[in-house]
N, CA and C atoms as an extended XYZ file, in Angstrom:
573
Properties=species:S:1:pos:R:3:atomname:S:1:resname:S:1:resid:I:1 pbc="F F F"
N        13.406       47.671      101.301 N   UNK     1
C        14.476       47.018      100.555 CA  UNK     1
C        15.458       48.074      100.044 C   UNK     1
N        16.961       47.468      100.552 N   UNK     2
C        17.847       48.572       99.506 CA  UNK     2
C        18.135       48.420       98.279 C   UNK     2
N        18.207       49.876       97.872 N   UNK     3
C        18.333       49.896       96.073 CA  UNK     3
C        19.837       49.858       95.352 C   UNK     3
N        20.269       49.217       94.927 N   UNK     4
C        22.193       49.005       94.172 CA  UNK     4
C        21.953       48.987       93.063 C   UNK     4
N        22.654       50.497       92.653 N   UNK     5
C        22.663       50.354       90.932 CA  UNK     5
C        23.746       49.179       90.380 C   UNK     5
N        24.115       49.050       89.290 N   UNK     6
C        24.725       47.892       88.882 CA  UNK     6
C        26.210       47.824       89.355 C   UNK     6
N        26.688       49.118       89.298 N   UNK     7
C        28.210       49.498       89.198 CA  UNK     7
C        28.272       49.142       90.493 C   UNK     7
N        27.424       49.719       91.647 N   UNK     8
C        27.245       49.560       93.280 CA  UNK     8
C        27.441       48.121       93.454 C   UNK     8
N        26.488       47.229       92.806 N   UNK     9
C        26.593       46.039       93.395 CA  UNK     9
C        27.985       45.606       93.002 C   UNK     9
N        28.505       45.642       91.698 N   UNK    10
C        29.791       44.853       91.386 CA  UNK    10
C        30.933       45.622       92.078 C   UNK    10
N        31.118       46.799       92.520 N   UNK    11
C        32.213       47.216       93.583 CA  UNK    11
C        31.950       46.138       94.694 C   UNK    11
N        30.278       46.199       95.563 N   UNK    12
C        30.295       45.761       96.622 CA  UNK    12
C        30.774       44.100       96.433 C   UNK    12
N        30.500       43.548       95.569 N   UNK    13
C        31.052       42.068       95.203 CA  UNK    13
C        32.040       41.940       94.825 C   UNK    13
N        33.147       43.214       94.938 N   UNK    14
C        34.666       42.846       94.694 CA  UNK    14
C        35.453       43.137       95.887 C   UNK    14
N        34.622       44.315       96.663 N   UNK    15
C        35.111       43.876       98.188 CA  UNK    15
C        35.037       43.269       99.101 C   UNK    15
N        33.530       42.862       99.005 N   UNK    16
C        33.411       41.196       99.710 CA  UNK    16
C        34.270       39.704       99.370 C   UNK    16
N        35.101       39.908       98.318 N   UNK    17
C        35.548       38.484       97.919 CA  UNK    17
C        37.052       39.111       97.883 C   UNK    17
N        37.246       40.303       97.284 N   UNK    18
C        39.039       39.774       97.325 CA  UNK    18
C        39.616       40.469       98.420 C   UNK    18
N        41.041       39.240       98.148 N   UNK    19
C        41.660       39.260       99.471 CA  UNK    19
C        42.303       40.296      100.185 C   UNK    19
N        42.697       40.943       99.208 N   UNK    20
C        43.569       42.277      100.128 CA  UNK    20
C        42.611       43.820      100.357 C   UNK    20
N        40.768       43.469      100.637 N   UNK    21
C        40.319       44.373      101.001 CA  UNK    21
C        40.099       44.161      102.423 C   UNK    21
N        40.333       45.086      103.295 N   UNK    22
C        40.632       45.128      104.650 CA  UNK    22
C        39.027       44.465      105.005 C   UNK    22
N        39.286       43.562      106.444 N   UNK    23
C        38.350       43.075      106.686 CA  UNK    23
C        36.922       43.583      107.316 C   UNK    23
N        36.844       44.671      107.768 N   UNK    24
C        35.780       45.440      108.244 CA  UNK    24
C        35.282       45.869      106.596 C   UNK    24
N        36.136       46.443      105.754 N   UNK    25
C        35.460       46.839      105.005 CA  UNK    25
C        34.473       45.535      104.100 C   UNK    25
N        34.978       44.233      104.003 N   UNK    26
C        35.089       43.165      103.094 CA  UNK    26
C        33.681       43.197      104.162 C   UNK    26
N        33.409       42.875      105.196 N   UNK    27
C        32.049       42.715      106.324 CA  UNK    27
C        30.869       43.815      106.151 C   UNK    27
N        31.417       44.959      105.609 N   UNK    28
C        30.284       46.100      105.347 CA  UNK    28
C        29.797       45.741      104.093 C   UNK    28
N        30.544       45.307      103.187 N   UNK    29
C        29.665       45.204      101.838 CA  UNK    29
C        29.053       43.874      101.546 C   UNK    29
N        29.225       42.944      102.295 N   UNK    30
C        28.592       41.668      102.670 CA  UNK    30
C        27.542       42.079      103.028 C   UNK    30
N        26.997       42.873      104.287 N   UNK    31
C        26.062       43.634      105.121 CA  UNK    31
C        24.899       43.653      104.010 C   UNK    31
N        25.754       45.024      102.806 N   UNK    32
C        24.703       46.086      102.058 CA  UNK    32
C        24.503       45.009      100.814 C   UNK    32
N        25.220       44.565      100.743 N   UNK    33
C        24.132       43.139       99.626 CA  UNK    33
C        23.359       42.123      100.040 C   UNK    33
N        23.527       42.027      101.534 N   UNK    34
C        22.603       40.830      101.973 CA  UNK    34
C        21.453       41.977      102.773 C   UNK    34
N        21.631       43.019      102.392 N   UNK    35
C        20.299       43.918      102.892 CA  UNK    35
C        19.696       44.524      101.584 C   UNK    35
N        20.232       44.536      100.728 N   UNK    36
C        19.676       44.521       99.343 CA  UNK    36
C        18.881       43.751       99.061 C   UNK    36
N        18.667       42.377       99.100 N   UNK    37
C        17.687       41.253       99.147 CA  UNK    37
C        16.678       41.200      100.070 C   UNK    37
N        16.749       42.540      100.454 N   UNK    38
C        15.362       42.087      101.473 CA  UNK    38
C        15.278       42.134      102.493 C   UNK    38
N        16.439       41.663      103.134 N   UNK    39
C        16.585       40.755      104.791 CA  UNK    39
C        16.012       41.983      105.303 C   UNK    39
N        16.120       41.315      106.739 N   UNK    40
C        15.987       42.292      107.985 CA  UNK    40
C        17.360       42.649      108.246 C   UNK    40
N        17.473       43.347      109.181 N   UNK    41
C        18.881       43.781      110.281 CA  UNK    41
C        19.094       42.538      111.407 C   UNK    41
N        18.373       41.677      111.539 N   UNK    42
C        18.025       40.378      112.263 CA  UNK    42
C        18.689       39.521      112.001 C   UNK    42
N        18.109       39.246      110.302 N   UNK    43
C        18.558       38.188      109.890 CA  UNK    43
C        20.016       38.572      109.071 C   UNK    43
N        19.894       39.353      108.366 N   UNK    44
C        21.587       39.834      108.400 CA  UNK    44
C        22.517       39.481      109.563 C   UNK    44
N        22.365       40.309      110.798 N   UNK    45
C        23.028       40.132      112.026 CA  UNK    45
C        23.144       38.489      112.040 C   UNK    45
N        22.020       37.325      111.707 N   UNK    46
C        22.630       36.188      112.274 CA  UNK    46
C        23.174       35.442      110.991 C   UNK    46
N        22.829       35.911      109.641 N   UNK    47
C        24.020       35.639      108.974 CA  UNK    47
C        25.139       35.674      108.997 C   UNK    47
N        25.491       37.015      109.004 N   UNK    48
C        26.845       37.001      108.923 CA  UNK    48
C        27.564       37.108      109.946 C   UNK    48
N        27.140       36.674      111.542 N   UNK    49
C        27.434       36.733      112.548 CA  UNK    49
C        27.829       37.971      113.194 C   UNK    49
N        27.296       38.894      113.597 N   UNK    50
C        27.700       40.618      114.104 CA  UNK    50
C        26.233       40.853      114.313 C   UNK    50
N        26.514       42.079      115.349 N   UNK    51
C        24.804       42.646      115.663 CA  UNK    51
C        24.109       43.042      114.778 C   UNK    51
N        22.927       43.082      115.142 N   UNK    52
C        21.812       43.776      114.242 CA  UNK    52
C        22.143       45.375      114.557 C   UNK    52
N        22.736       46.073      115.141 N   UNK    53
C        22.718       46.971      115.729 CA  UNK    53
C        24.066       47.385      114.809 C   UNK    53
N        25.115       46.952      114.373 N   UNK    54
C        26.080       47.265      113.330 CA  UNK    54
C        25.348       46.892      111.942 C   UNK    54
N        24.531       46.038      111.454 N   UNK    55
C        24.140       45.983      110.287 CA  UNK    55
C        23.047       47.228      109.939 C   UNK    55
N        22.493       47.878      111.121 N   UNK    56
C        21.798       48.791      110.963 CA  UNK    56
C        22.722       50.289      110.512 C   UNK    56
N        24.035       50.482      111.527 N   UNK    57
C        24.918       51.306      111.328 CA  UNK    57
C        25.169       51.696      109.794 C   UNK    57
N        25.397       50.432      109.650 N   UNK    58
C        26.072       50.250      107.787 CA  UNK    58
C        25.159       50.622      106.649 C   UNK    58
N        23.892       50.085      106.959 N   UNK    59
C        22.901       50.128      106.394 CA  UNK    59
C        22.280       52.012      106.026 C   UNK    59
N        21.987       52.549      107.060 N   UNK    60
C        22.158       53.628      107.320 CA  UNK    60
C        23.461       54.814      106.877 C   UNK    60
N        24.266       54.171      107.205 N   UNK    61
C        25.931       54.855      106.387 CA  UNK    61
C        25.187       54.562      104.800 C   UNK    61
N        25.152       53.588      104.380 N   UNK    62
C        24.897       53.358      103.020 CA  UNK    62
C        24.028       54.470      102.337 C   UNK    62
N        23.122       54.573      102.932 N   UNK    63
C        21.628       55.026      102.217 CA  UNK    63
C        21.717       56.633      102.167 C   UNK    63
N        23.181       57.362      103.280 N   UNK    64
C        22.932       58.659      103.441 CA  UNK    64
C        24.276       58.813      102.308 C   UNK    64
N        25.296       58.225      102.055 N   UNK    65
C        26.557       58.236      101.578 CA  UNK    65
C        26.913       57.368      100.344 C   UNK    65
N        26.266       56.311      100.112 N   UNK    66
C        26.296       55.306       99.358 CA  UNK    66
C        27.299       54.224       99.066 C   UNK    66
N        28.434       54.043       98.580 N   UNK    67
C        29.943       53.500       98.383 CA  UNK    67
C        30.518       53.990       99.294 C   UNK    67
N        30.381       55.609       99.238 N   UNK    68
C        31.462       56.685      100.555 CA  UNK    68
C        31.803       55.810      102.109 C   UNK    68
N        30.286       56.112      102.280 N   UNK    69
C        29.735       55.824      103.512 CA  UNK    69
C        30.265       54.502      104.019 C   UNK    69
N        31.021       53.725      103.323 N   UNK    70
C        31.076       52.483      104.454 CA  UNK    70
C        32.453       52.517      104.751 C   UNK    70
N        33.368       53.539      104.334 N   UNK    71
C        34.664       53.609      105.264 CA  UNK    71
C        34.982       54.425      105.974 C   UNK    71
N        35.821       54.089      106.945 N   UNK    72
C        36.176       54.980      108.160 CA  UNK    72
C        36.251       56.364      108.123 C   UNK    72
N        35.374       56.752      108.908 N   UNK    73
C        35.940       58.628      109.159 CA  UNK    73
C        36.831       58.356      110.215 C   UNK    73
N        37.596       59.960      109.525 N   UNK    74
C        38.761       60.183      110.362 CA  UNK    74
C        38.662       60.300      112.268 C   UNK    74
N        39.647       59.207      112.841 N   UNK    75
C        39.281       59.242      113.889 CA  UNK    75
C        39.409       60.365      114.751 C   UNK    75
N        39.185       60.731      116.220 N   UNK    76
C        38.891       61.651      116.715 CA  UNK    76
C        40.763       61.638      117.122 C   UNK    76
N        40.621       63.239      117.824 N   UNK    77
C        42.319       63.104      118.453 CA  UNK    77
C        42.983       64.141      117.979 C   UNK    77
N        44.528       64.587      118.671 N   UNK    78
C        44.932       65.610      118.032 CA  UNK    78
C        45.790       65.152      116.942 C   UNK    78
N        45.989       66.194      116.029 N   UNK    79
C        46.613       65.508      114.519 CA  UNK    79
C        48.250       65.797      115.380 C   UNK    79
N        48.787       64.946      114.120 N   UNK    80
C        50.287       65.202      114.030 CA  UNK    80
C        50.595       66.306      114.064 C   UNK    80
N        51.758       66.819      115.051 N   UNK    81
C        52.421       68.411      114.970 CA  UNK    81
C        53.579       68.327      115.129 C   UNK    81
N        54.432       66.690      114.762 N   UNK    82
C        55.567       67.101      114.213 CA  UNK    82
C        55.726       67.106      112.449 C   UNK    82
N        56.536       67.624      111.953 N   UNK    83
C        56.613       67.667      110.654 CA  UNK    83
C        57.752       66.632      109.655 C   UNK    83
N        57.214       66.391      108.625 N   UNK    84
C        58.567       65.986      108.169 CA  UNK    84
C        59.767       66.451      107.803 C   UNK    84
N        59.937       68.132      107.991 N   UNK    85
C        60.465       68.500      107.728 CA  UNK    85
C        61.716       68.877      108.953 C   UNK    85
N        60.648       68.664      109.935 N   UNK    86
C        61.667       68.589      111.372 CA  UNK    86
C        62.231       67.322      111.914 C   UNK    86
N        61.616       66.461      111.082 N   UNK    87
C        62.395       64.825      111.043 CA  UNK    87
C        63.871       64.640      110.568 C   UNK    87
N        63.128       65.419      109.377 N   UNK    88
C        64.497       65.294      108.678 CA  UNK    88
C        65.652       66.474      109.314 C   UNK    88
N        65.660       67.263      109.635 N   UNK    89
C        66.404       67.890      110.495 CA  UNK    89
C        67.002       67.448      111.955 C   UNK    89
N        66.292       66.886      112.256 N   UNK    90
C        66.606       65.830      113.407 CA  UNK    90
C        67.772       64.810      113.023 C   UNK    90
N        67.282       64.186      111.951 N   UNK    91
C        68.448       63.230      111.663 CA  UNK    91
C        69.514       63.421      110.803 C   UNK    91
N        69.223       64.506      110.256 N   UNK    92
C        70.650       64.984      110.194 CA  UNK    92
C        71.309       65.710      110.841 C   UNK    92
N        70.532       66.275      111.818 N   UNK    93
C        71.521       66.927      112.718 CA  UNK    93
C        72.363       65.895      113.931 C   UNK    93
N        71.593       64.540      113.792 N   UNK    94
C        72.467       63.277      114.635 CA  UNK    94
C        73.021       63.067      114.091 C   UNK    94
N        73.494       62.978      112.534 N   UNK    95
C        74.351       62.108      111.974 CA  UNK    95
C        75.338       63.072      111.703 C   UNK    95
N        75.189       64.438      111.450 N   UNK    96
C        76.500       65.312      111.062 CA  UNK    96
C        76.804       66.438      112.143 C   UNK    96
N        76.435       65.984      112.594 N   UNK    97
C        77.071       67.287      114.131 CA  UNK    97
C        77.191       66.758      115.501 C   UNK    97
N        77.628       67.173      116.283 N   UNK    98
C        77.807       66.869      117.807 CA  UNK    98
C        77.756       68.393      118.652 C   UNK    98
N        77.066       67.681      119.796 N   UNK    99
C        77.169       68.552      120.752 CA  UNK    99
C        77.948       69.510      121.093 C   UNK    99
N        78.228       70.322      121.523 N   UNK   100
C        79.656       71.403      122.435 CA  UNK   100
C        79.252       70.732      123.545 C   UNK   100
N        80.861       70.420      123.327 N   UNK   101
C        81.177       70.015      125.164 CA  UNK   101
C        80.926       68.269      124.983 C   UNK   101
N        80.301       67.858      123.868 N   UNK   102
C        80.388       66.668      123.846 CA  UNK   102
C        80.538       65.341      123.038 C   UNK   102
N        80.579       64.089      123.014 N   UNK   103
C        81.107       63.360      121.932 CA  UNK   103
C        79.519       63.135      121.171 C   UNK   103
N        78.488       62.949      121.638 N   UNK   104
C        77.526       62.158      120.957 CA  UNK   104
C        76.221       63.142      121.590 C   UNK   104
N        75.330       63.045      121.102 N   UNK   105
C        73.758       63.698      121.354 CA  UNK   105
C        73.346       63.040      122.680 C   UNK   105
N        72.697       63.339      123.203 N   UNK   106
C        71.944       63.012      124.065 CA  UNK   106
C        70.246       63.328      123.732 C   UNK   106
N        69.158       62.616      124.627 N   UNK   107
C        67.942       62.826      123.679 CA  UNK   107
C        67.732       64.287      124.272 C   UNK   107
N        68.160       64.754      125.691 N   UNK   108
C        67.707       66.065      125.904 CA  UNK   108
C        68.540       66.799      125.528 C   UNK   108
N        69.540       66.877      125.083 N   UNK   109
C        70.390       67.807      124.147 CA  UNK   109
C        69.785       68.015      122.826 C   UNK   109
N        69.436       66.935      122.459 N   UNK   110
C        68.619       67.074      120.992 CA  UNK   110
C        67.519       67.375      120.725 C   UNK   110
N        66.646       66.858      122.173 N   UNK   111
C        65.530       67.632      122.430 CA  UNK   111
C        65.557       69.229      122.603 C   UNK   111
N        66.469       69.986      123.190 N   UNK   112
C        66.641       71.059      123.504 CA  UNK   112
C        67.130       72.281      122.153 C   UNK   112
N        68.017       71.128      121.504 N   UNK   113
C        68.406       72.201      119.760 CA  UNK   113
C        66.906       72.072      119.117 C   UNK   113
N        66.749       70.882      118.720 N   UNK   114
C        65.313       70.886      118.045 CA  UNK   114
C        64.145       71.598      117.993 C   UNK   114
N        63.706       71.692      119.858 N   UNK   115
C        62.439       72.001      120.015 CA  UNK   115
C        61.087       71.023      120.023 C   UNK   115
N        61.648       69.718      119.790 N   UNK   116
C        60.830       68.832      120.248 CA  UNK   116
C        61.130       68.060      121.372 C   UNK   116
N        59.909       67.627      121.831 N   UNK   117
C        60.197       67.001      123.151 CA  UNK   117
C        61.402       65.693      123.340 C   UNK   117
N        61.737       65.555      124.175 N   UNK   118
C        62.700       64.182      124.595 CA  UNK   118
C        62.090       62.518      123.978 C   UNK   118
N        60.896       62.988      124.251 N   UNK   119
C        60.732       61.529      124.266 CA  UNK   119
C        60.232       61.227      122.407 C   UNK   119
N        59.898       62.721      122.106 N   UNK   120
C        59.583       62.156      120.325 CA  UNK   120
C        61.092       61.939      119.199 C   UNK   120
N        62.104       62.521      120.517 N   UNK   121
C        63.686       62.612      119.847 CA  UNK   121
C        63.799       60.974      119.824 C   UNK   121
N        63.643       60.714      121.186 N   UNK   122
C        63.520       58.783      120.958 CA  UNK   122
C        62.560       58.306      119.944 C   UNK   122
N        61.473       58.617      120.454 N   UNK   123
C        60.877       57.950      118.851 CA  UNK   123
C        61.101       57.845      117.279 C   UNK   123
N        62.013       59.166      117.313 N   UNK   124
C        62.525       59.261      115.732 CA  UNK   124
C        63.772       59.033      115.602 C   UNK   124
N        64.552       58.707      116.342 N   UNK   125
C        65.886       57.646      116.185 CA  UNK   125
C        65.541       56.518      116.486 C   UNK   125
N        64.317       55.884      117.157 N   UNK   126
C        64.520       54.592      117.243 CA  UNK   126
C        63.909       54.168      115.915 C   UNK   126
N        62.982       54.696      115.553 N   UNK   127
C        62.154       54.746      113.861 CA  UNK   127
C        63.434       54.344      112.852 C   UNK   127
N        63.853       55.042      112.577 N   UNK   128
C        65.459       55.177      112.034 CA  UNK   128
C        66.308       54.266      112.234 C   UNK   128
N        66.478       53.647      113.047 N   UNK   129
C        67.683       52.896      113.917 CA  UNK   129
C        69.006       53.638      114.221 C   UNK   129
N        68.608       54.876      114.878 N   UNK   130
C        70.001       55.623      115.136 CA  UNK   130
C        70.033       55.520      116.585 C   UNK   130
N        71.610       54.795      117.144 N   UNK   131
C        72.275       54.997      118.496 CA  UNK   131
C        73.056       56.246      118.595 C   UNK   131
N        73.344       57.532      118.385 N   UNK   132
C        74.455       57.829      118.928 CA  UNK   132
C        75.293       57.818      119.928 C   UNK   132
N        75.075       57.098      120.915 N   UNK   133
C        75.811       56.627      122.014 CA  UNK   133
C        76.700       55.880      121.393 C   UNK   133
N        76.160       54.932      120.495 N   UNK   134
C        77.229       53.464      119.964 CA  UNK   134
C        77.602       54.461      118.665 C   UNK   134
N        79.343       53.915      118.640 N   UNK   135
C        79.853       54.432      117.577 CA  UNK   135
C        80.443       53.201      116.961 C   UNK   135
N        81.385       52.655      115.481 N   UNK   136
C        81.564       51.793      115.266 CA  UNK   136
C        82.889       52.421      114.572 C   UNK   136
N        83.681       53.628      115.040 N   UNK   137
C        84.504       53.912      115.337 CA  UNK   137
C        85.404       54.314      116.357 C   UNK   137
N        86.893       54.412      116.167 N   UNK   138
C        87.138       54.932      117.796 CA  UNK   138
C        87.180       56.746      117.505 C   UNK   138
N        86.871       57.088      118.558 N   UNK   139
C        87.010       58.705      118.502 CA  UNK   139
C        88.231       59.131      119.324 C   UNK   139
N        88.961       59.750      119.251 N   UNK   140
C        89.852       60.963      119.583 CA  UNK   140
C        89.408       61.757      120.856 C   UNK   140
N        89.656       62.040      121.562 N   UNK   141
C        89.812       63.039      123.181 CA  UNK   141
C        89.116       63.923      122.044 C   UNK   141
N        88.427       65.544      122.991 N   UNK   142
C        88.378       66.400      122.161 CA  UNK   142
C        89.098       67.450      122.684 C   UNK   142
N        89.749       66.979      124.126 N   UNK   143
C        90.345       67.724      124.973 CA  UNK   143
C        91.726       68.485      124.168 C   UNK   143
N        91.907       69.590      124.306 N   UNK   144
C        92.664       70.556      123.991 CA  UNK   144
C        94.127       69.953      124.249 C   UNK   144
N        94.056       69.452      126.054 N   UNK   145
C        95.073       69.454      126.585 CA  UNK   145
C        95.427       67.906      126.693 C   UNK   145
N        95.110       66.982      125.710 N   UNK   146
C        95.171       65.218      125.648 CA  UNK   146
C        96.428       64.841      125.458 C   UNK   146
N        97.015       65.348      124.501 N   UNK   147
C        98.847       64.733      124.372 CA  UNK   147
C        99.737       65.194      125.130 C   UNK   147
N        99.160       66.779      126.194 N   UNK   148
C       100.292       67.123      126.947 CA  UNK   148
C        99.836       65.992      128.387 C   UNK   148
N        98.648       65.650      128.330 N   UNK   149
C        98.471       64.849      129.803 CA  UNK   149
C        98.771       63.278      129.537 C   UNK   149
N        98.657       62.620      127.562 N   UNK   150
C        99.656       61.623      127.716 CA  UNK   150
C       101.329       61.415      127.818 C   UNK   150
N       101.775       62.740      127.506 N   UNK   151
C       103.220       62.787      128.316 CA  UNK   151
C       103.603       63.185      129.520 C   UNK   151
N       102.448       63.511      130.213 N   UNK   152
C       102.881       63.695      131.645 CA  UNK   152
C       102.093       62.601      132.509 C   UNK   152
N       102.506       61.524      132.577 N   UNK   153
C       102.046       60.303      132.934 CA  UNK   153
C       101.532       60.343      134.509 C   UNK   153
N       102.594       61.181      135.332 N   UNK   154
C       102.695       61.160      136.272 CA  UNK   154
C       103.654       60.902      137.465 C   UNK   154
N       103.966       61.409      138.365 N   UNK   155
C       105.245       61.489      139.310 CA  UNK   155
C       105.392       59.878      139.395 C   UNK   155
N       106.637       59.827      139.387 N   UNK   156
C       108.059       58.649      139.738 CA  UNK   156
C       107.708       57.703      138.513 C   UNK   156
N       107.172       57.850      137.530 N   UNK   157
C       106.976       56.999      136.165 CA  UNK   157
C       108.347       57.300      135.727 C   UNK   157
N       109.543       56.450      135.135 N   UNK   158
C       110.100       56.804      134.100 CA  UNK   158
C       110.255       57.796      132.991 C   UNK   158
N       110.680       58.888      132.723 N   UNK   159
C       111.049       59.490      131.883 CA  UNK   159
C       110.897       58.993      130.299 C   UNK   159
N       110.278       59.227      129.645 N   UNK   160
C       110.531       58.428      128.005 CA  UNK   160
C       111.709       59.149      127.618 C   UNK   160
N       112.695       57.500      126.523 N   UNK   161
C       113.977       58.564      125.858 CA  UNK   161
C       113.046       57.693      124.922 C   UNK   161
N       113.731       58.904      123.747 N   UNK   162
C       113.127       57.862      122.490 CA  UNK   162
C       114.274       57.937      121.577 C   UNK   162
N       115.489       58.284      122.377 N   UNK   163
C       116.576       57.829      121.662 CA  UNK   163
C       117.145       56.308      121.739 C   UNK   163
N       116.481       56.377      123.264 N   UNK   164
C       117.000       54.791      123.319 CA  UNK   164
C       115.802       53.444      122.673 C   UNK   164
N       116.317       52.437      122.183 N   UNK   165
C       115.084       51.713      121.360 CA  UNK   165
C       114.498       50.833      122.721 C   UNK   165
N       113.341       50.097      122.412 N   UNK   166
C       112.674       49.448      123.210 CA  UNK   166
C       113.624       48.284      124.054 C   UNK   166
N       113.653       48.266      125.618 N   UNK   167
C       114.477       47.454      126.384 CA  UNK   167
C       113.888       46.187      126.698 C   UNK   167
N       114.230       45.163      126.922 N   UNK   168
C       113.804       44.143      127.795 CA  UNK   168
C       113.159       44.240      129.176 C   UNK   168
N       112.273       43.307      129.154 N   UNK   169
C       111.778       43.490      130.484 CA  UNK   169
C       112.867       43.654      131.794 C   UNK   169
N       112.866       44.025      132.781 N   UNK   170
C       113.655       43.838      134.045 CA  UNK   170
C       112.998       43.330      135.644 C   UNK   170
N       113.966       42.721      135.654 N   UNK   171
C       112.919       41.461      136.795 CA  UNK   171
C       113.853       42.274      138.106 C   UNK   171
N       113.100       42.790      139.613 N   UNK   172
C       113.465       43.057      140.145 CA  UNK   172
C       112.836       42.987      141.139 C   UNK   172
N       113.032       43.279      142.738 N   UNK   173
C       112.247       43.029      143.521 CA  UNK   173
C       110.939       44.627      144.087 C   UNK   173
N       111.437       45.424      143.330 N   UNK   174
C       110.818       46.547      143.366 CA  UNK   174
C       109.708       46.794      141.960 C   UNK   174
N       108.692       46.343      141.930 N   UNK   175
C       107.746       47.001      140.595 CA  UNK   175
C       107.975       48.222      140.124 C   UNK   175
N       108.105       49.401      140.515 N   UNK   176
C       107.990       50.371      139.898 CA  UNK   176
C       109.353       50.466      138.830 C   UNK   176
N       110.722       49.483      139.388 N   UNK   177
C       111.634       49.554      138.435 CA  UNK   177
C       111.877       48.587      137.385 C   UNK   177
N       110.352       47.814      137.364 N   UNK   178
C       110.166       47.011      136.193 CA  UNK   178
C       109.147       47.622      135.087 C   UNK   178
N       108.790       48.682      135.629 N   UNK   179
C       107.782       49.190      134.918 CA  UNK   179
C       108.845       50.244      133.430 C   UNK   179
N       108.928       50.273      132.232 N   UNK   180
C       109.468       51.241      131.366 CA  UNK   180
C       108.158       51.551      129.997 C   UNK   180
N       108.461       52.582      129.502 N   UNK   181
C       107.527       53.303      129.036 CA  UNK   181
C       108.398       54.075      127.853 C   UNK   181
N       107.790       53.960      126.590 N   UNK   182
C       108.893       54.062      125.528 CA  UNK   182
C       107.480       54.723      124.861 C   UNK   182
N       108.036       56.236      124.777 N   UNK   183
C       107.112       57.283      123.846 CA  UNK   183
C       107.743       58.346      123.149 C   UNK   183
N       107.435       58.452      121.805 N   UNK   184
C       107.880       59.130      120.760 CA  UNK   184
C       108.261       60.907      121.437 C   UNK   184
N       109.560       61.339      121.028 N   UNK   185
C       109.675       62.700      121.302 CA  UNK   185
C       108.919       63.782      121.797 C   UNK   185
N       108.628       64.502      122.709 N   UNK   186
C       107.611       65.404      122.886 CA  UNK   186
C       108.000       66.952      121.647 C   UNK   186
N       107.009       67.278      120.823 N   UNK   187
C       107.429       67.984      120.056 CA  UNK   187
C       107.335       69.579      121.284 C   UNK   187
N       108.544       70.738      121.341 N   UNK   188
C       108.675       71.296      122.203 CA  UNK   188
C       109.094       72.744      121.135 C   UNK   188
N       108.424       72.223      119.827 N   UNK   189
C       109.044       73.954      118.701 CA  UNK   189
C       107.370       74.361      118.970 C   UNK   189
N       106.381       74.000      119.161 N   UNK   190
C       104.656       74.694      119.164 CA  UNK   190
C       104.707       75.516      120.475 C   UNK   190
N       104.734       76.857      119.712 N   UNK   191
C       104.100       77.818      120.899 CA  UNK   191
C       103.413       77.140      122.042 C   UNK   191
């Protein structure tokens, strides 16, 4: 017969009954009070419906550990080896910087500054809810050379005056001389 000092039994009768003790554990201390009375591992097992072969487990956990003994040891496996401290570096380095050479991160770009792999860069923006692909602004060229290649449109386009104000359409049998294009001064004083 197992032995429960007083304090033992009234823990084990507060995790067997209330609700927010996880259910394996709420099933182990059911176990060690209905093996306190006597039972077998038999008749336990067809009480409380589970093997005799887990009521023995528990039973055993109990007697070498006491209270300890009936929750989980740490499972087997390799531990965590990212940090939180490289989390947080991660996401701020998505939210306040960009690439060279580019508008938005990529996961192997970010994988590659970081030092963590590609696929844990996905896991910790999707954790987060960070897209940098999707922006919910518009961005700007970063190109050097963007306003000299929107004034050079391209051969037989119209010339912009921007002295003259905006014209009416012109209906003709040739398209290209219906086409007009009305753009602000090219500034021509910048080195």
């Amino acid at each position: 017969m197992l032995e429960l000092s007083e304090q033992e039994r009234e823990q084990l009768t507060r995790w067997a009954r209330r609700a927010e003790t996880s259910q394996a554990l709420a099933l182990r201390s059911k176990i060690i009070l209905a093996c306190a009375t006597g039972s077998t591992n038999a008749s336990v097992s067809a009480q409380l419906g589970c093997t005799a072969t887990t009521v023995g487990k528990w039973r055993a956990r109990f007697v070498a550990d006491r209270l300890d003994g009936l929750f989980d040891e740490p499972r087997s496996g390799r531990p965590a080896t990212v940090t939180d401290q490289q989390v947080e570096d991660l996401v701020v380095a998505t939210l306040e910087s960009v690439p060279d050479n580019a508008t938005h991160w990529t996961r192997s770009k970010m994988a590659r500054r970081s030092g963590l792999s590609a696929s844990t860069v996905g896991r910790i923006w999707r954790a987060f809810g960070l897209q940098p692909h999707r922006t919910e602004t518009f961005k700007l060229s970063t190109d050097p050379l963007f306003v000299e290649k929107a004034y050079d449109i391209g051969p037989g386009t119209p010339t912009p005056n921007p002295s003259s104000g905006p014209k009416p359409p012109k209906t003709s049998s040739n398209p290209s001389e219906d086409f007009s294009l009305e753009l602000p001064a090219r500034d021509t004083s910048r080195g």
